[in-house]
N, CA, C and O atoms as a GROMACS GRO file, in nm:
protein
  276
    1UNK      N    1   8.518   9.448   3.179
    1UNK     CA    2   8.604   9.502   3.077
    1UNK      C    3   8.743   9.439   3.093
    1UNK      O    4   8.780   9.416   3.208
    2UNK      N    5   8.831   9.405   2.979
    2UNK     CA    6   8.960   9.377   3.001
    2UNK      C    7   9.051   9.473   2.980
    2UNK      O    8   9.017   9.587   2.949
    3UNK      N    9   9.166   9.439   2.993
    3UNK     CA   10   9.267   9.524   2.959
    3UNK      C   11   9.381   9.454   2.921
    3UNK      O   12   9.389   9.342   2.970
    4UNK      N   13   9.485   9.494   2.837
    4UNK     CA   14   9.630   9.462   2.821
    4UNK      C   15   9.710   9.503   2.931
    4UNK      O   16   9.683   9.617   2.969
    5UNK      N   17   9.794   9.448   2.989
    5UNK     CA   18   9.873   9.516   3.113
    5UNK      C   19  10.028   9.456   3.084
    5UNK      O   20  10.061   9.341   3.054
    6UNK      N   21  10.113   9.579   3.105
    6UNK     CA   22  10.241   9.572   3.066
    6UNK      C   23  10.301   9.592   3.200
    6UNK      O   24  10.270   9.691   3.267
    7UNK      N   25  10.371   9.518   3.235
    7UNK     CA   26  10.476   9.581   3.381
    7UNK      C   27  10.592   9.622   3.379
    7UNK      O   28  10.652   9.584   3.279
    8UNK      N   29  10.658   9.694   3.457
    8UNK     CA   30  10.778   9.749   3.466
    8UNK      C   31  10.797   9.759   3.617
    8UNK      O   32  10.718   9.792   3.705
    9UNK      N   33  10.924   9.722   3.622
    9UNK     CA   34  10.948   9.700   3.780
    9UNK      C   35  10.997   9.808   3.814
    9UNK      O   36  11.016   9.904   3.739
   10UNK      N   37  11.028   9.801   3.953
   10UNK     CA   38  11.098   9.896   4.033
   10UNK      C   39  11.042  10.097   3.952
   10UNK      O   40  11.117  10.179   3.899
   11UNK      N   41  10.924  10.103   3.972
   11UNK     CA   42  10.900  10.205   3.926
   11UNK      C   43  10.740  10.223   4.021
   11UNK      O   44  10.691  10.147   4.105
   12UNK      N   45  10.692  10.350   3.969
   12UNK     CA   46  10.541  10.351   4.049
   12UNK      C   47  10.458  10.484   3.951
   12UNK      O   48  10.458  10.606   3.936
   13UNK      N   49  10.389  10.356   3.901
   13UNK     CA   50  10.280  10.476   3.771
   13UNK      C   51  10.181  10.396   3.687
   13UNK      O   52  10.179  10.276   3.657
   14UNK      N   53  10.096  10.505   3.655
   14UNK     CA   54  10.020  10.436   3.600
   14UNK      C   55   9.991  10.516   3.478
   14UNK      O   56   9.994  10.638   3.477
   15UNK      N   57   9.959  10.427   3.355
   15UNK     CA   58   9.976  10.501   3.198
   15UNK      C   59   9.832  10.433   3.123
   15UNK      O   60   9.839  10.339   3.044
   16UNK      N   61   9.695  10.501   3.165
   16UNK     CA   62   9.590  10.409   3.042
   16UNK      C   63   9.548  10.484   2.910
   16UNK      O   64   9.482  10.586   2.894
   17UNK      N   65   9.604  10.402   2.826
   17UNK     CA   66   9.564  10.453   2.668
   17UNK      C   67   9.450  10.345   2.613
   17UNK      O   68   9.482  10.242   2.553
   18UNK      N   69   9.354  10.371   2.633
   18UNK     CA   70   9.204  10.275   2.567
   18UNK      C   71   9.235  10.169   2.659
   18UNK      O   72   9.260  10.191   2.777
   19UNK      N   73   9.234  10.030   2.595
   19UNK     CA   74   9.252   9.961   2.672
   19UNK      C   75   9.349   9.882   2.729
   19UNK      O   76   9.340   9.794   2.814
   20UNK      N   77   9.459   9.934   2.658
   20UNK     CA   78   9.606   9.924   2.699
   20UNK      C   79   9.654   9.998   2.851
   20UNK      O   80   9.649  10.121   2.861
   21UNK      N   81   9.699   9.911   2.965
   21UNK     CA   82   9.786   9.936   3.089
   21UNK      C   83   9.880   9.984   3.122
   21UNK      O   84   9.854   9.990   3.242
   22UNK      N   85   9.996  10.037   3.111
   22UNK     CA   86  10.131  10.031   3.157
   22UNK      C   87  10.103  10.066   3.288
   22UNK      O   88  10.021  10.150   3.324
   23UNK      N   89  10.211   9.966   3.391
   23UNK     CA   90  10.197   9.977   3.512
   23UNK      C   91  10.356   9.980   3.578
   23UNK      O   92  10.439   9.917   3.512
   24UNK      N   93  10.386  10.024   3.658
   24UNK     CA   94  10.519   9.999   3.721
   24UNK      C   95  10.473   9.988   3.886
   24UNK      O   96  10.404  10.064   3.953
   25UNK      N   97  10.534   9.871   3.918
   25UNK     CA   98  10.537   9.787   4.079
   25UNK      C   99  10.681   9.773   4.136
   25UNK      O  100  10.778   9.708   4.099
   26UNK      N  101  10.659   9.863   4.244
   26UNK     CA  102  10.741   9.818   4.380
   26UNK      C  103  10.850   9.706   4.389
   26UNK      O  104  10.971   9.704   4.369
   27UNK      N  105  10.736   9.592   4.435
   27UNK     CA  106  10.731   9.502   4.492
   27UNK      C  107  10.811   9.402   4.388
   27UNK      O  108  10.794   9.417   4.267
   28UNK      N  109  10.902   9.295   4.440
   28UNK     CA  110  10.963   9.219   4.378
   28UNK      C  111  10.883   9.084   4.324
   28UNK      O  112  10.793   9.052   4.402
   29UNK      N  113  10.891   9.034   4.258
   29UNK     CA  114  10.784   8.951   4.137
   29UNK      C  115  10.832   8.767   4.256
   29UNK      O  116  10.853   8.654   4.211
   30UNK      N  117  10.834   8.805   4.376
   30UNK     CA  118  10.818   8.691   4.383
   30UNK      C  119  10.692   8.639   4.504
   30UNK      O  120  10.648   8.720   4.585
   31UNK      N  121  10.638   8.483   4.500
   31UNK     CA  122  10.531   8.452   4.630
   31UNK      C  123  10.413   8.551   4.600
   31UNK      O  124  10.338   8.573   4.696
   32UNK      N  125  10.378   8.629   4.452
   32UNK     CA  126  10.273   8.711   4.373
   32UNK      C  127  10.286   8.816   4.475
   32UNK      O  128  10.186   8.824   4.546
   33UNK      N  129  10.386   8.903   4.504
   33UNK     CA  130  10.355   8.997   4.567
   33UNK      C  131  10.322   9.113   4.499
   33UNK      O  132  10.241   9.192   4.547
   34UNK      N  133  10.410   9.144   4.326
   34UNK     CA  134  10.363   9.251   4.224
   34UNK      C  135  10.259   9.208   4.212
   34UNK      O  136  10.184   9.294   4.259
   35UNK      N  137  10.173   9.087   4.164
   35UNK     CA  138  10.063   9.084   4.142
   35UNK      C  139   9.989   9.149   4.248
   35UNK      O  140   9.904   9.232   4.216
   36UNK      N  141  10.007   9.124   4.363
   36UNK     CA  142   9.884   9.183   4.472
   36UNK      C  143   9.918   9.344   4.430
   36UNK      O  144   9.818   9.411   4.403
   37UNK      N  145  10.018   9.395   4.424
   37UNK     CA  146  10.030   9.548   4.400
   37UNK      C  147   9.989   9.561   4.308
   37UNK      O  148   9.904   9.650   4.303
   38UNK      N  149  10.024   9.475   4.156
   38UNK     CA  150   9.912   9.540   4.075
   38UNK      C  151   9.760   9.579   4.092
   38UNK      O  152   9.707   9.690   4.084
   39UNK      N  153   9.691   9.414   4.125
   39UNK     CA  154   9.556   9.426   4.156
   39UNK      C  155   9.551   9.549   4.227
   39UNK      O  156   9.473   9.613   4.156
   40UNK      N  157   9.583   9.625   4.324
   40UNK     CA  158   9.552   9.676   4.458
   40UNK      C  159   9.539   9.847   4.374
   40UNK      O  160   9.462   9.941   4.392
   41UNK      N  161   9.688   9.818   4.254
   41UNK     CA  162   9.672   9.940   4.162
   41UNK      C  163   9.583   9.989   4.060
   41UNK      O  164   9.561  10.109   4.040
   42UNK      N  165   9.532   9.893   3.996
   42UNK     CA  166   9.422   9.896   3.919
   42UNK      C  167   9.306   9.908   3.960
   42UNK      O  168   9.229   9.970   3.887
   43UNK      N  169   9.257   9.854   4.086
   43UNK     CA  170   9.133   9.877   4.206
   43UNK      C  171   9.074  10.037   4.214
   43UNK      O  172   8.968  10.094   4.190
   44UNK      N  173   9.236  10.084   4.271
   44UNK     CA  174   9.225  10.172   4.282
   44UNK      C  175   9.227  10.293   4.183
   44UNK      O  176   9.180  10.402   4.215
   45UNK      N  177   9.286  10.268   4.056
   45UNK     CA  178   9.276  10.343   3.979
   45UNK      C  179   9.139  10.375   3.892
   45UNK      O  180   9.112  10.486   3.845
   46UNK      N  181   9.037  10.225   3.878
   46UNK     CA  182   8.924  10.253   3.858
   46UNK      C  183   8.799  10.240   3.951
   46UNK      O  184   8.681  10.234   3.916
   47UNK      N  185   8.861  10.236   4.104
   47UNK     CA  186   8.742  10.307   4.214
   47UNK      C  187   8.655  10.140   4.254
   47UNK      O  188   8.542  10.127   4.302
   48UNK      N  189   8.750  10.032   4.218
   48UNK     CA  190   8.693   9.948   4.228
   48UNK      C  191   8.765   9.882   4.364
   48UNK      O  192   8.884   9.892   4.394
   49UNK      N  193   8.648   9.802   4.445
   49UNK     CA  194   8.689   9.680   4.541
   49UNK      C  195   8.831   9.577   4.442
   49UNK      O  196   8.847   9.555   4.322
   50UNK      N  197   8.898   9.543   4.547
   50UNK     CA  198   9.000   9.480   4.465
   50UNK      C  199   8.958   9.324   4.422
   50UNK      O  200   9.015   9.259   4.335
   51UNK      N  201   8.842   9.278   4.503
   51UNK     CA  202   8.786   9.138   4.475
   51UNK      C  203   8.703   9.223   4.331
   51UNK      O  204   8.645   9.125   4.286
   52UNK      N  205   8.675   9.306   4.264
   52UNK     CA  206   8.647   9.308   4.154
   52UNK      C  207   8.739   9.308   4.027
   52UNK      O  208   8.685   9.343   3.922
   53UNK      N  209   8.867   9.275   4.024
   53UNK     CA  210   9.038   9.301   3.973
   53UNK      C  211   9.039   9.099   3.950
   53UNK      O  212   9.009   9.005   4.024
   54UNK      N  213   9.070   9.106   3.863
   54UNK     CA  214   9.126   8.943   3.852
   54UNK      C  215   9.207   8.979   3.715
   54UNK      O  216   9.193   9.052   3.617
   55UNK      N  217   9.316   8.868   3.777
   55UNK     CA  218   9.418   8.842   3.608
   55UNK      C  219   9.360   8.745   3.565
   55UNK      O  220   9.309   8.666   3.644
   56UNK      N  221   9.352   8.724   3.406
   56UNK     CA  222   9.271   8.654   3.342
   56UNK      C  223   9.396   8.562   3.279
   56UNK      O  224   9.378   8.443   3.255
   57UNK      N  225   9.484   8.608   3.262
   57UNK     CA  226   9.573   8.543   3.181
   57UNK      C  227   9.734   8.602   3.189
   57UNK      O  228   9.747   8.719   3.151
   58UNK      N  229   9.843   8.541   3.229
   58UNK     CA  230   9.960   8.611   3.244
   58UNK      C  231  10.008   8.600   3.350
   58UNK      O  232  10.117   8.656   3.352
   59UNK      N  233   9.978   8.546   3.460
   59UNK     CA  234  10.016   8.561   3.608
   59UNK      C  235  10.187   8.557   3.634
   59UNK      O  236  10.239   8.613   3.730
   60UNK      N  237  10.261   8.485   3.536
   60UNK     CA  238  10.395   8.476   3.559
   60UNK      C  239  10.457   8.550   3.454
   60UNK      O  240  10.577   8.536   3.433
   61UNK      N  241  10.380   8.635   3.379
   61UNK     CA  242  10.437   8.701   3.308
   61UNK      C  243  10.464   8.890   3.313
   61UNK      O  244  10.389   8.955   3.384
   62UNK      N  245  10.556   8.950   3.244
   62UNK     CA  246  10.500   9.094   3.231
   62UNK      C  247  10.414   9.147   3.141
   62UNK      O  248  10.424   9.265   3.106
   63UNK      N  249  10.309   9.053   3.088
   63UNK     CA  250  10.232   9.088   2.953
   63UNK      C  251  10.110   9.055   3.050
   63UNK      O  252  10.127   8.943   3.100
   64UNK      N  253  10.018   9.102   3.085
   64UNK     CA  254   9.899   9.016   3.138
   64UNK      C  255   9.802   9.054   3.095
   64UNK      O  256   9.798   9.159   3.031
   65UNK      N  257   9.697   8.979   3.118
   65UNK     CA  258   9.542   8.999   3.052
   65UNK      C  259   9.472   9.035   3.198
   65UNK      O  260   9.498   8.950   3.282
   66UNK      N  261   9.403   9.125   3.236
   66UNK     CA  262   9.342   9.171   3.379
   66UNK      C  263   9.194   9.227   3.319
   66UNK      O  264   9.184   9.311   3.230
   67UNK      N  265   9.051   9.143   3.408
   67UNK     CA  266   8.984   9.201   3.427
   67UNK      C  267   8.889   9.243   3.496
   67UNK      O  268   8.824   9.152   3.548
   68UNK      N  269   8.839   9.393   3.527
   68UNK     CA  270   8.771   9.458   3.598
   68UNK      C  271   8.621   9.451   3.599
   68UNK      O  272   8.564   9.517   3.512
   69UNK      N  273   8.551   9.383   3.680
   69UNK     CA  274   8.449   9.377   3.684
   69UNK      C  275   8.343   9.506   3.723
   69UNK      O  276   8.222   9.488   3.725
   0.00000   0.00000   0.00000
């Protein structure tokens, strides 16, 4: 399944409306460290291993395409 994923920094939450994301990360956007917090957030939010979490599209952005296998 994919999802739309929106980020917001310096915050910690998670918002799913269908298949739309909003996420807020910690971690400062540099050396992919939000990314690992995202992945690690979305894992966990749908009960999944995090090697099942991949960004599909967006990696340097706050708009991303992520999906959950």
């Amino acid at each position: 399944m994919r999802y739309l994923v929106r980020i917001k920094l310096n915050k910690d939450f998670l918002k799913q409306e269908g298949n739309k994301i909003t996420i807020g990360v910690r971690a400062k956007p540099e050396d992919g460290k939000a990314n690992e917090e995202l992945l690690k957030k979305i894992a966990r939010h749908f009960k999944v291993p995090i090697s099942s979490v991949r960004i599909v599209s967006g990696r340097r952005s706050r708009n991303k395409i992520i999906e959950v296998l």
